[in-house]
PyMOL CGO cylinders between C-alpha atoms (Angstrom):
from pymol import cmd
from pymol.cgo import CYLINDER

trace = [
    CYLINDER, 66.79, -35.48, 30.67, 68.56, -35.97, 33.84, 0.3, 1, 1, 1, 1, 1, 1,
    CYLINDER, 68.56, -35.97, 33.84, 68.62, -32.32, 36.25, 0.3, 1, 1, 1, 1, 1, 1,
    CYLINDER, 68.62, -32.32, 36.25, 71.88, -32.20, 37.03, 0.3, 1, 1, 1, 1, 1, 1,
    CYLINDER, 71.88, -32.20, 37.03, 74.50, -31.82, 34.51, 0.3, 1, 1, 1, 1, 1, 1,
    CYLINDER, 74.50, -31.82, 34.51, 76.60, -34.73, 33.21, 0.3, 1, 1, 1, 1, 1, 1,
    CYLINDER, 76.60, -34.73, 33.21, 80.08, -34.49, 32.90, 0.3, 1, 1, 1, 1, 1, 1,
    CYLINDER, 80.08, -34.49, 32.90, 79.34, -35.16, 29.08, 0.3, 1, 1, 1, 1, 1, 1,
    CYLINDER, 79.34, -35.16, 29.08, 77.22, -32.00, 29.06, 0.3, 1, 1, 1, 1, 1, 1,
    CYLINDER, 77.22, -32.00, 29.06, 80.45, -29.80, 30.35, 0.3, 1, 1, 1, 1, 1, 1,
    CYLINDER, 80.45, -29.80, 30.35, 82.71, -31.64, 27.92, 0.3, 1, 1, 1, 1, 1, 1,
    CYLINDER, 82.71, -31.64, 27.92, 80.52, -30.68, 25.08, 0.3, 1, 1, 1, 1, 1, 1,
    CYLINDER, 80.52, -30.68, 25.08, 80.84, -27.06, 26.37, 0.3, 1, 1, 1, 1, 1, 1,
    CYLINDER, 80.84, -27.06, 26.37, 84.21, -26.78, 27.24, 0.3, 1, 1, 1, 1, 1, 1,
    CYLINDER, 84.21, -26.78, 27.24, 85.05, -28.27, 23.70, 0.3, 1, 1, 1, 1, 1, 1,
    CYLINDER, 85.05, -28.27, 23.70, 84.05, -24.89, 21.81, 0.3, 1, 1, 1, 1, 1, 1,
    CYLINDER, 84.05, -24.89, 21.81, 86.61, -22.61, 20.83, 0.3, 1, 1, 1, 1, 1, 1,
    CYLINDER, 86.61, -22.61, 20.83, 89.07, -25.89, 21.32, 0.3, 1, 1, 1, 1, 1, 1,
    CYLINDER, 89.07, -25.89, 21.32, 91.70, -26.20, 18.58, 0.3, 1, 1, 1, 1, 1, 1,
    CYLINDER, 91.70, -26.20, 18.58, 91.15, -29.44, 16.76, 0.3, 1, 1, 1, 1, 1, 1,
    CYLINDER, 91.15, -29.44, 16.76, 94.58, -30.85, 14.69, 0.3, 1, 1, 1, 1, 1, 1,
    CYLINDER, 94.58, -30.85, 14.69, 94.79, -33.36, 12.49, 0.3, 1, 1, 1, 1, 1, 1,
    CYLINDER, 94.79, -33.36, 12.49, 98.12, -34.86, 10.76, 0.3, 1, 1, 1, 1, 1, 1,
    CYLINDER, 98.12, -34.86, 10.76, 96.27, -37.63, 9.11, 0.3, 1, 1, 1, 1, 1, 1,
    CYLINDER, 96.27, -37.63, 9.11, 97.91, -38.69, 5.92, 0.3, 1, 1, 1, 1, 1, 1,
    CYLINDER, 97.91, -38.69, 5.92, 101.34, -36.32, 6.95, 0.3, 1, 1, 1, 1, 1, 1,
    CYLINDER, 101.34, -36.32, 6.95, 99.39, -33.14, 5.80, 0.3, 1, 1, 1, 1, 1, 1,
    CYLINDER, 99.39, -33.14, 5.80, 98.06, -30.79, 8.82, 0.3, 1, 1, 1, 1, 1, 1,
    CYLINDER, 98.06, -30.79, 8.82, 94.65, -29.26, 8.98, 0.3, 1, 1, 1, 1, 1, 1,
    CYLINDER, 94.65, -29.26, 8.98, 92.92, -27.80, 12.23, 0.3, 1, 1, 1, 1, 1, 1,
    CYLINDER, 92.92, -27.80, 12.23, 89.76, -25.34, 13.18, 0.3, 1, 1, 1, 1, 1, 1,
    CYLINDER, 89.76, -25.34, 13.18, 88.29, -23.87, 15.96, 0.3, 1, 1, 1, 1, 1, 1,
    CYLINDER, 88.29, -23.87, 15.96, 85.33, -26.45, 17.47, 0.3, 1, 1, 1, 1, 1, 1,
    CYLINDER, 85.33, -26.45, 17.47, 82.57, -24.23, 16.90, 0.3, 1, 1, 1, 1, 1, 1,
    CYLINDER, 82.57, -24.23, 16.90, 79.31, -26.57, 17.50, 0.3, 1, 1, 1, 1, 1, 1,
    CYLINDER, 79.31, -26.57, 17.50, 79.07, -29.99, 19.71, 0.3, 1, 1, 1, 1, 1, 1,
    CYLINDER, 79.07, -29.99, 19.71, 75.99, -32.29, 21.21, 0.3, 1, 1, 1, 1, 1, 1,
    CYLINDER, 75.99, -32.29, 21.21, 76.40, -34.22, 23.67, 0.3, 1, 1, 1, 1, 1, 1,
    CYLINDER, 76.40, -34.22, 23.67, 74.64, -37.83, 24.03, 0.3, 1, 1, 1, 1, 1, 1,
    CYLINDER, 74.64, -37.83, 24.03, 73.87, -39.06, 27.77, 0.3, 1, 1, 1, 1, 1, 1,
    CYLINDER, 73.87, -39.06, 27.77, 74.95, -42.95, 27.01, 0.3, 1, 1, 1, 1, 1, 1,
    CYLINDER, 74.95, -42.95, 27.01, 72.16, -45.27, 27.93, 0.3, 1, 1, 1, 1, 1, 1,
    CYLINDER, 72.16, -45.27, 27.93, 69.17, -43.38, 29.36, 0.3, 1, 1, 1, 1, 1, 1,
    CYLINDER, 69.17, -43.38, 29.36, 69.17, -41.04, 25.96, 0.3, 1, 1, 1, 1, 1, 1,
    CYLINDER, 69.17, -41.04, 25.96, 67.09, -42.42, 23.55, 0.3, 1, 1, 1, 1, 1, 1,
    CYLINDER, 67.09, -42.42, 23.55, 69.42, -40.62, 20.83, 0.3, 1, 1, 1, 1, 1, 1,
    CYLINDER, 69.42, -40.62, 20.83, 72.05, -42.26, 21.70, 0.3, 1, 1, 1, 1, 1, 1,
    CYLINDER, 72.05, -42.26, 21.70, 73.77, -45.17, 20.01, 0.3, 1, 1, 1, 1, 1, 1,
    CYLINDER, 73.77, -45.17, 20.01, 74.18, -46.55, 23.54, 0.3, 1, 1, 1, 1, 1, 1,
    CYLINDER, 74.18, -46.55, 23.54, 70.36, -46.46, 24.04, 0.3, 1, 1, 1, 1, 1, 1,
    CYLINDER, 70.36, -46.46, 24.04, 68.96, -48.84, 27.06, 0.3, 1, 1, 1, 1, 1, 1,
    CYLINDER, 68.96, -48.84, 27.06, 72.72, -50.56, 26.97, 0.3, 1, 1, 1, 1, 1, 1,
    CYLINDER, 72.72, -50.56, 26.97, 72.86, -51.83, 23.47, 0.3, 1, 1, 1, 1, 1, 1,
    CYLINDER, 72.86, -51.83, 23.47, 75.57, -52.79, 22.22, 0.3, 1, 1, 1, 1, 1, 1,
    CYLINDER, 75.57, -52.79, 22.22, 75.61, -52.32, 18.00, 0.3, 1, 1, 1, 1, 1, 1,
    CYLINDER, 75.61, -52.32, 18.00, 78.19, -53.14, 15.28, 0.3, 1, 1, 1, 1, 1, 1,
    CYLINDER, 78.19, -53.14, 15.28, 79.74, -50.06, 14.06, 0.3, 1, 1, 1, 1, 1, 1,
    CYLINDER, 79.74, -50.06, 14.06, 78.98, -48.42, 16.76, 0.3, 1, 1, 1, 1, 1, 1,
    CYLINDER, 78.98, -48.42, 16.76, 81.05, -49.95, 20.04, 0.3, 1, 1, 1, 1, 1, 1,
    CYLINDER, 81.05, -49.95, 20.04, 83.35, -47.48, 20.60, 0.3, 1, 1, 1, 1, 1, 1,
    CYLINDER, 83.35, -47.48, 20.60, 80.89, -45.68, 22.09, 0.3, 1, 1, 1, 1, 1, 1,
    CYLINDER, 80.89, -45.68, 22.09, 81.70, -48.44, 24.88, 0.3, 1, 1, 1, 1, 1, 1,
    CYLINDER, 81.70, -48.44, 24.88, 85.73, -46.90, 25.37, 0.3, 1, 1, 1, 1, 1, 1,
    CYLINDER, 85.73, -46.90, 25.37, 86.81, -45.73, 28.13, 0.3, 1, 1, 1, 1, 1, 1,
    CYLINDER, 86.81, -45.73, 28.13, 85.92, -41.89, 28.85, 0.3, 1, 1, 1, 1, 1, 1,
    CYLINDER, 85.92, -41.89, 28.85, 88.69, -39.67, 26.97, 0.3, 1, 1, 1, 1, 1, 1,
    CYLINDER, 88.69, -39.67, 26.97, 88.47, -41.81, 23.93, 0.3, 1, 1, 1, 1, 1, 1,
    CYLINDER, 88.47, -41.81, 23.93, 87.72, -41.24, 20.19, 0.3, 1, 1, 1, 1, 1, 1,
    CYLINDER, 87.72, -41.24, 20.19, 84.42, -42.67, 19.35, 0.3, 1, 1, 1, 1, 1, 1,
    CYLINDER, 84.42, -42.67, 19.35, 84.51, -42.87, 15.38, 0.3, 1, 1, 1, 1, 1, 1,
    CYLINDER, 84.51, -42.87, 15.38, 81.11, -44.39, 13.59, 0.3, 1, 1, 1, 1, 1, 1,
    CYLINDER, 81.11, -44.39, 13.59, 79.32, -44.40, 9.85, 0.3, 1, 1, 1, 1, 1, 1,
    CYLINDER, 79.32, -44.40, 9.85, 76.54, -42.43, 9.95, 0.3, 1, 1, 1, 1, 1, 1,
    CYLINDER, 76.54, -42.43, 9.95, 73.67, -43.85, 7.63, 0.3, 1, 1, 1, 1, 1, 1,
    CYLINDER, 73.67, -43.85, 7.63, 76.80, -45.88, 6.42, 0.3, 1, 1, 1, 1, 1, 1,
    CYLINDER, 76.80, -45.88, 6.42, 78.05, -42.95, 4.27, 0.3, 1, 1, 1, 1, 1, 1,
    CYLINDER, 78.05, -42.95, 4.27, 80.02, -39.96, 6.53, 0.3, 1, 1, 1, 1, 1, 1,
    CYLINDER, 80.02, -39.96, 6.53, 82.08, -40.43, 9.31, 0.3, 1, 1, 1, 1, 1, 1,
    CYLINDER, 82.08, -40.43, 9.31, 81.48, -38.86, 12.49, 0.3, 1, 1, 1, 1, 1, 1,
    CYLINDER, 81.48, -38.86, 12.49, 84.27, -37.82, 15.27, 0.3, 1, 1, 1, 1, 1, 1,
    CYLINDER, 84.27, -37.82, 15.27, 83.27, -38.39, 18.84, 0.3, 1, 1, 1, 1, 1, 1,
    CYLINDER, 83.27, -38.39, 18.84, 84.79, -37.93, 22.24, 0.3, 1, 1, 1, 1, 1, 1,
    CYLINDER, 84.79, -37.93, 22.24, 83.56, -40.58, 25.17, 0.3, 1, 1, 1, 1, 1, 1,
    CYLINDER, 83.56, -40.58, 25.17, 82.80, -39.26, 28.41, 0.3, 1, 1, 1, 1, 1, 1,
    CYLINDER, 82.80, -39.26, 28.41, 81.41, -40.45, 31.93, 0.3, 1, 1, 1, 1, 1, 1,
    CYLINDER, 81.41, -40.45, 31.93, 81.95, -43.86, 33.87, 0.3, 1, 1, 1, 1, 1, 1,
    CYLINDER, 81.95, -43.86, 33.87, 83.21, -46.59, 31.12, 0.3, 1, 1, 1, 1, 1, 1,
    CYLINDER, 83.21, -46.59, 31.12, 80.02, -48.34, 30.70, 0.3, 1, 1, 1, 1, 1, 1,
    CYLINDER, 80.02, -48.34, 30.70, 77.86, -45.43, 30.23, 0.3, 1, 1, 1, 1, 1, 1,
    CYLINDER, 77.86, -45.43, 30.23, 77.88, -45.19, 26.59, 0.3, 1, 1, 1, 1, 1, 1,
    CYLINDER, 77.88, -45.19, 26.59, 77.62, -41.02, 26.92, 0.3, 1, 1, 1, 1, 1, 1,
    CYLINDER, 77.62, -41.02, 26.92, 79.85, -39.44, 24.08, 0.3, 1, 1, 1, 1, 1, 1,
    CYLINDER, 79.85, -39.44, 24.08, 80.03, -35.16, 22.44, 0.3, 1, 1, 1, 1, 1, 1,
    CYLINDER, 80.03, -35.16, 22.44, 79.51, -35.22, 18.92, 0.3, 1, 1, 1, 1, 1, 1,
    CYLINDER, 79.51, -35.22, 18.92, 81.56, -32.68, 17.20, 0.3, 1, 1, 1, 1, 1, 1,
    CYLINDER, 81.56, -32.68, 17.20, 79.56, -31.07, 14.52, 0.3, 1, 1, 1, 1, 1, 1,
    CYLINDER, 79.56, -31.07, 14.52, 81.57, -28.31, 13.13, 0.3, 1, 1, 1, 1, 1, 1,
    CYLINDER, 81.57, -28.31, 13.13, 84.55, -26.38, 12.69, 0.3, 1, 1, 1, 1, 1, 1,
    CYLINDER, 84.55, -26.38, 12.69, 86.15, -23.16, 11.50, 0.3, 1, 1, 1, 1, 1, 1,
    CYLINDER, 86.15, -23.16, 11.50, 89.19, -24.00, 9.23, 0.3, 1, 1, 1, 1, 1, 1,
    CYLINDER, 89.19, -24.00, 9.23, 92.39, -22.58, 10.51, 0.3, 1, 1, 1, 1, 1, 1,
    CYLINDER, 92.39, -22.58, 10.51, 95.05, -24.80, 8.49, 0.3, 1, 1, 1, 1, 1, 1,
    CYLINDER, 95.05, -24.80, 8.49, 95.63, -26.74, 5.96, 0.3, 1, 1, 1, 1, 1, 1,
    CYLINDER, 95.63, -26.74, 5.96, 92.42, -24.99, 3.54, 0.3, 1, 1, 1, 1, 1, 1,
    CYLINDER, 92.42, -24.99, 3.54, 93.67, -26.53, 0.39, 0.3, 1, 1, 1, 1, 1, 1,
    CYLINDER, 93.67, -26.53, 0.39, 93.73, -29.86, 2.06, 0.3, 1, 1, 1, 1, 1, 1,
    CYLINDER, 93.73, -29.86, 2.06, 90.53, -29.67, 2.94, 0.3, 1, 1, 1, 1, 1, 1,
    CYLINDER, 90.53, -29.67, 2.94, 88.99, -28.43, -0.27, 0.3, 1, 1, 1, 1, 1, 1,
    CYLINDER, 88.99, -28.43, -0.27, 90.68, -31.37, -2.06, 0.3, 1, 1, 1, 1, 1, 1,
    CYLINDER, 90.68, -31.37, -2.06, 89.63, -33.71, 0.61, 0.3, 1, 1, 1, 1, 1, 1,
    CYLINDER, 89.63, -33.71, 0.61, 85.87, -31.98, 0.56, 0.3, 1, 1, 1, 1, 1, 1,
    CYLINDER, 85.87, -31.98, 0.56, 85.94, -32.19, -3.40, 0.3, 1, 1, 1, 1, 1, 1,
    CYLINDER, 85.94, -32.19, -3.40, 85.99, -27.99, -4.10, 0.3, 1, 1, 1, 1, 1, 1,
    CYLINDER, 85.99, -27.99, -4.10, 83.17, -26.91, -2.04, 0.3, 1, 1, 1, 1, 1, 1,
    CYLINDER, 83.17, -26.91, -2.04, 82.43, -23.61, -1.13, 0.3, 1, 1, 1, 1, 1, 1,
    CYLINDER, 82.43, -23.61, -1.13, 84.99, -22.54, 2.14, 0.3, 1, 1, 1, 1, 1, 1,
    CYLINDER, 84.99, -22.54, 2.14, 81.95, -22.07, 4.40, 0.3, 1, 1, 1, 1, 1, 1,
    CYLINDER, 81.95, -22.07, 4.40, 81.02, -25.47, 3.20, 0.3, 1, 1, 1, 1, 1, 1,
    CYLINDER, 81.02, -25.47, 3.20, 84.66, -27.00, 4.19, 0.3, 1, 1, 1, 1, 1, 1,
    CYLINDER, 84.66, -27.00, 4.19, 83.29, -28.28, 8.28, 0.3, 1, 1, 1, 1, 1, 1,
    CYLINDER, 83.29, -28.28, 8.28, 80.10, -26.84, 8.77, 0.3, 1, 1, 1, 1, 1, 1,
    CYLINDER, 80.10, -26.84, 8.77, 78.59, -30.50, 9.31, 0.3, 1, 1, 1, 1, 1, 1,
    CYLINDER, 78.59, -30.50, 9.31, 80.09, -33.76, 11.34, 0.3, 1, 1, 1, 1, 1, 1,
    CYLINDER, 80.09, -33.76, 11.34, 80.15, -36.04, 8.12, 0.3, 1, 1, 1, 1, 1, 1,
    CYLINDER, 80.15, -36.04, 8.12, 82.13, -32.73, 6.41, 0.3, 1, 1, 1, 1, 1, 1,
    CYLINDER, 82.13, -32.73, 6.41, 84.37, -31.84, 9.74, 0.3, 1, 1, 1, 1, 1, 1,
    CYLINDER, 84.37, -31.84, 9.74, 85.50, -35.86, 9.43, 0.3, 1, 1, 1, 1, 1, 1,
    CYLINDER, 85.50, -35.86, 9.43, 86.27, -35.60, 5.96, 0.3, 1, 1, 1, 1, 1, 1,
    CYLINDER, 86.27, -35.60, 5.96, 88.14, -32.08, 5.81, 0.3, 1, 1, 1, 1, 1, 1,
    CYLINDER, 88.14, -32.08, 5.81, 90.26, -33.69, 8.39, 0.3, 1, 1, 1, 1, 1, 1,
    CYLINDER, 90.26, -33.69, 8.39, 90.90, -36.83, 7.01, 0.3, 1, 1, 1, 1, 1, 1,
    CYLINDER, 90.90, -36.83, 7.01, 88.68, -38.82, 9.99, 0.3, 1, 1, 1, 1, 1, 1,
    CYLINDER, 88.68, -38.82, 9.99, 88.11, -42.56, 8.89, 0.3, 1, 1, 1, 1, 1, 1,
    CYLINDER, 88.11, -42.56, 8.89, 87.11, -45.52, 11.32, 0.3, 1, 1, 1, 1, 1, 1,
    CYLINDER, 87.11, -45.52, 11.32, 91.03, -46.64, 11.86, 0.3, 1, 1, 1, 1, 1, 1,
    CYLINDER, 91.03, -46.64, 11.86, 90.98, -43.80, 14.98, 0.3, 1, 1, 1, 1, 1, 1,
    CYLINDER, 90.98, -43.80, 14.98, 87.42, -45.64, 17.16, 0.3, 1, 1, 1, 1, 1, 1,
    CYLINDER, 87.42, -45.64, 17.16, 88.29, -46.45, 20.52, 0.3, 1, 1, 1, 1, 1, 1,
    CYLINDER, 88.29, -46.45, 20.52, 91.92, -44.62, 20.51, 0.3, 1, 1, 1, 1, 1, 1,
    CYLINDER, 91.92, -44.62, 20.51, 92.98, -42.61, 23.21, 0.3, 1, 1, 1, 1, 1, 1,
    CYLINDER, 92.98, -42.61, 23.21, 92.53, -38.74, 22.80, 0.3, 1, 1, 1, 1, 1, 1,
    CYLINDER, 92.53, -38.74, 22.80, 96.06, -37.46, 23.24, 0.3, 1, 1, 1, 1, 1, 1,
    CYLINDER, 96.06, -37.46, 23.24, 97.82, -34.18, 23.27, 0.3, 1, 1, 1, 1, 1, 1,
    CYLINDER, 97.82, -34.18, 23.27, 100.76, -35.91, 20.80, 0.3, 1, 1, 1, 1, 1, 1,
    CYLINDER, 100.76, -35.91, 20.80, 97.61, -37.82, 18.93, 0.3, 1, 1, 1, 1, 1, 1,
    CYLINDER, 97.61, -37.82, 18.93, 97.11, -37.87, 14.82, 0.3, 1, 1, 1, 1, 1, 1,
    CYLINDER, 97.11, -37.87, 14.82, 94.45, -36.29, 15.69, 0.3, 1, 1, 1, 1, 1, 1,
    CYLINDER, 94.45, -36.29, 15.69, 94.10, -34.05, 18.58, 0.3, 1, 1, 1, 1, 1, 1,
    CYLINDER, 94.10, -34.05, 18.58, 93.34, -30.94, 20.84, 0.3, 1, 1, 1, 1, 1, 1,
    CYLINDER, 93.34, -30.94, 20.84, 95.52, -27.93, 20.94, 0.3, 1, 1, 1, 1, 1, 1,
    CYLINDER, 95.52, -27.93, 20.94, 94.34, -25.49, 23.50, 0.3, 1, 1, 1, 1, 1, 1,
    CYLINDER, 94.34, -25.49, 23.50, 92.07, -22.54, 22.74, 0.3, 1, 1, 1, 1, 1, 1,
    CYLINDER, 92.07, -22.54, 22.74, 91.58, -19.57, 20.24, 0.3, 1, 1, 1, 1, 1, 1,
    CYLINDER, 91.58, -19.57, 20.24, 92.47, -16.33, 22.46, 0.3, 1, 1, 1, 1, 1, 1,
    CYLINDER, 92.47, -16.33, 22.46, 88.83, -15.25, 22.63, 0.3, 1, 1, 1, 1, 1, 1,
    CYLINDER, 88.83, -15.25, 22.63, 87.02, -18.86, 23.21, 0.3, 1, 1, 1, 1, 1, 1,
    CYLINDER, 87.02, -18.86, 23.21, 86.15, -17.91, 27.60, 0.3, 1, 1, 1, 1, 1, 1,
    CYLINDER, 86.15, -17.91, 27.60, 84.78, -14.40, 26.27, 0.3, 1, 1, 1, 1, 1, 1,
    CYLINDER, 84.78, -14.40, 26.27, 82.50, -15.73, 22.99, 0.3, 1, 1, 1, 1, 1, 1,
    CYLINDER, 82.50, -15.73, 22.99, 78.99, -16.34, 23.71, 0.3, 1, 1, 1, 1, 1, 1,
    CYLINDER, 78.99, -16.34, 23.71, 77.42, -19.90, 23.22, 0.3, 1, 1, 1, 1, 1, 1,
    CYLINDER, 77.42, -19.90, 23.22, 73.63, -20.16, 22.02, 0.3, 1, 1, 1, 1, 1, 1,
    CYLINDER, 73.63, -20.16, 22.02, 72.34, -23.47, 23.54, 0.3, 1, 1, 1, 1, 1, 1,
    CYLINDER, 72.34, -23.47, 23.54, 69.74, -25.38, 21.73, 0.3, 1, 1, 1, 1, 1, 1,
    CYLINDER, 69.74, -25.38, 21.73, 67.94, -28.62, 20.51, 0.3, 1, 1, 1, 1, 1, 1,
    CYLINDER, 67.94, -28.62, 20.51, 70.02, -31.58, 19.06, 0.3, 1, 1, 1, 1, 1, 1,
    CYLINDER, 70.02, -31.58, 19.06, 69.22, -32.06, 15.31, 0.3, 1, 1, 1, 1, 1, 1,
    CYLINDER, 69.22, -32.06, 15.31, 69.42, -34.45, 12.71, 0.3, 1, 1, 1, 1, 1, 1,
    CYLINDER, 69.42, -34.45, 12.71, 67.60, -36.90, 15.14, 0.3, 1, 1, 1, 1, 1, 1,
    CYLINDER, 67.60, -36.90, 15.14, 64.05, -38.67, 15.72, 0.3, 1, 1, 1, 1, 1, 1,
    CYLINDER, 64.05, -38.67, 15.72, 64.22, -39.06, 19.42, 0.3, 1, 1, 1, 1, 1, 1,
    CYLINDER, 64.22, -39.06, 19.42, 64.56, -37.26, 22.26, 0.3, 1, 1, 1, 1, 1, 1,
    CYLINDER, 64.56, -37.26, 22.26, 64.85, -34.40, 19.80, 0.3, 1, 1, 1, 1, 1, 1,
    CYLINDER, 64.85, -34.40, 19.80, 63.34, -31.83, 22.14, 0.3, 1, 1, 1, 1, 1, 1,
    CYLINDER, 63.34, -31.83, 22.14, 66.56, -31.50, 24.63, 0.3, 1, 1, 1, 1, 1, 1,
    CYLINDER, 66.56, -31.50, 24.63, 68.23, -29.00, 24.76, 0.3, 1, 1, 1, 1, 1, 1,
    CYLINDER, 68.23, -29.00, 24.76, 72.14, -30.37, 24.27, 0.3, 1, 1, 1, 1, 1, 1,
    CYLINDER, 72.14, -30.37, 24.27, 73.34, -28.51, 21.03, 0.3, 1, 1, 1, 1, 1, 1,
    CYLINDER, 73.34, -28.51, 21.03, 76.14, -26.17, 21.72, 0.3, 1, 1, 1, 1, 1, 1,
    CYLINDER, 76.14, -26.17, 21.72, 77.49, -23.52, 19.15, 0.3, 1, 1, 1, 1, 1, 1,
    CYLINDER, 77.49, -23.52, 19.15, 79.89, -20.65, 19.62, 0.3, 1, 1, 1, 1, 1, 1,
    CYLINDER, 79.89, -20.65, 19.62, 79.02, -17.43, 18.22, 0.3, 1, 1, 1, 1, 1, 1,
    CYLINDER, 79.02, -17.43, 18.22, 81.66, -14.89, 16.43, 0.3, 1, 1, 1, 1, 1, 1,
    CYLINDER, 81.66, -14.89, 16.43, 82.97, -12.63, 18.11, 0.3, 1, 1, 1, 1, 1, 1,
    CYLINDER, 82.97, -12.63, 18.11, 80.52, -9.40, 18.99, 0.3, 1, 1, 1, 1, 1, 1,
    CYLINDER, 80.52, -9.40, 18.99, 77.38, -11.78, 18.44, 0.3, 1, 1, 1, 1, 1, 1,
]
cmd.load_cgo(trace, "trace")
């Protein structure tokens, strides 16, 4: 892991307590980004842009910095991604959760009646609540977007962030690029 810190590694930072809005399908939902990893592009073994690879499914990773990086993972969920760094770096922040703000019953019908905590506690789940499919890879993240970020909940600067190991991965799994933002008074 490199020692100074990547502009992905900020992004995936600054991304908690970011509103994230979705008017996919003409019905809103949105929650508060509440966990993120970020991937270093080609000298991260974890990432899909690994030693400069370039993979089907998986080339948006290539966009241009500021871009939505949508992919299959295992060929099941979908995942939302934003790219970061030089084009040609490959480095992208997973987002891996939510909390639900709007648009609840959307999600639960989307999700299929899960539990509320359930609703975007996982990337493959935060893509579905919010109606994420692979027609978004490679678009431009705008402020007047289908999907998109709205500024931040009142308390996101103040809420502390526990920092640890990426999961749900077989390499590299030891670094510590996981970011989650506690509740308020943890």
């Amino acid at each position: 892991m490199p020692a100074d810190t990547p502009p992905v590694v900020t992004l995936a930072r600054d991304l908690l307590g970011r509103i994230l809005a979705s008017d996919i399908g003409g019905e809103r939902t949105s929650g508060v980004i509440v966990e993120t990893e970020a991937y270093l592009g080609i000298d991260d073994p974890a990432a899909h842009a690994w030693q400069g690879k370039r993979r089907k499914g998986h080339l948006g990773v290539w966009s241009p910095p500021g871009s939505w990086y949508v992919y299959r993972s295992y060929g099941i969920h979908w995942c939302l991604d934003i790219t970061s760094e030089p084009e040609g770096q490959g480095a992208a922040v997973l987002i891996r959760a939510i909390e639900p703000l709007e648009g609840i019953e959307v999600m639960r019908r989307r999700r299929g009646g899960v539990a509320d905590r359930r609703l975007a506690d996982g990337p493959g789940k935060l893509a579905a609540a919010l109606g994420v499919t692979g027609q978004l890879d490679g678009t431009p993240v705008t402020s007047d977007g289908v999907i998109r970020l709205e500024g931040w909940i009142p308390d996101a600067k103040t809420r502390r962030t526990l920092v640890t190991p990426r999961i749900g991965i077989s390499r590299a799994v030891d670094w510590p690029l996981r970011y989650l933002l506690l509740p308020a008074g943890q």
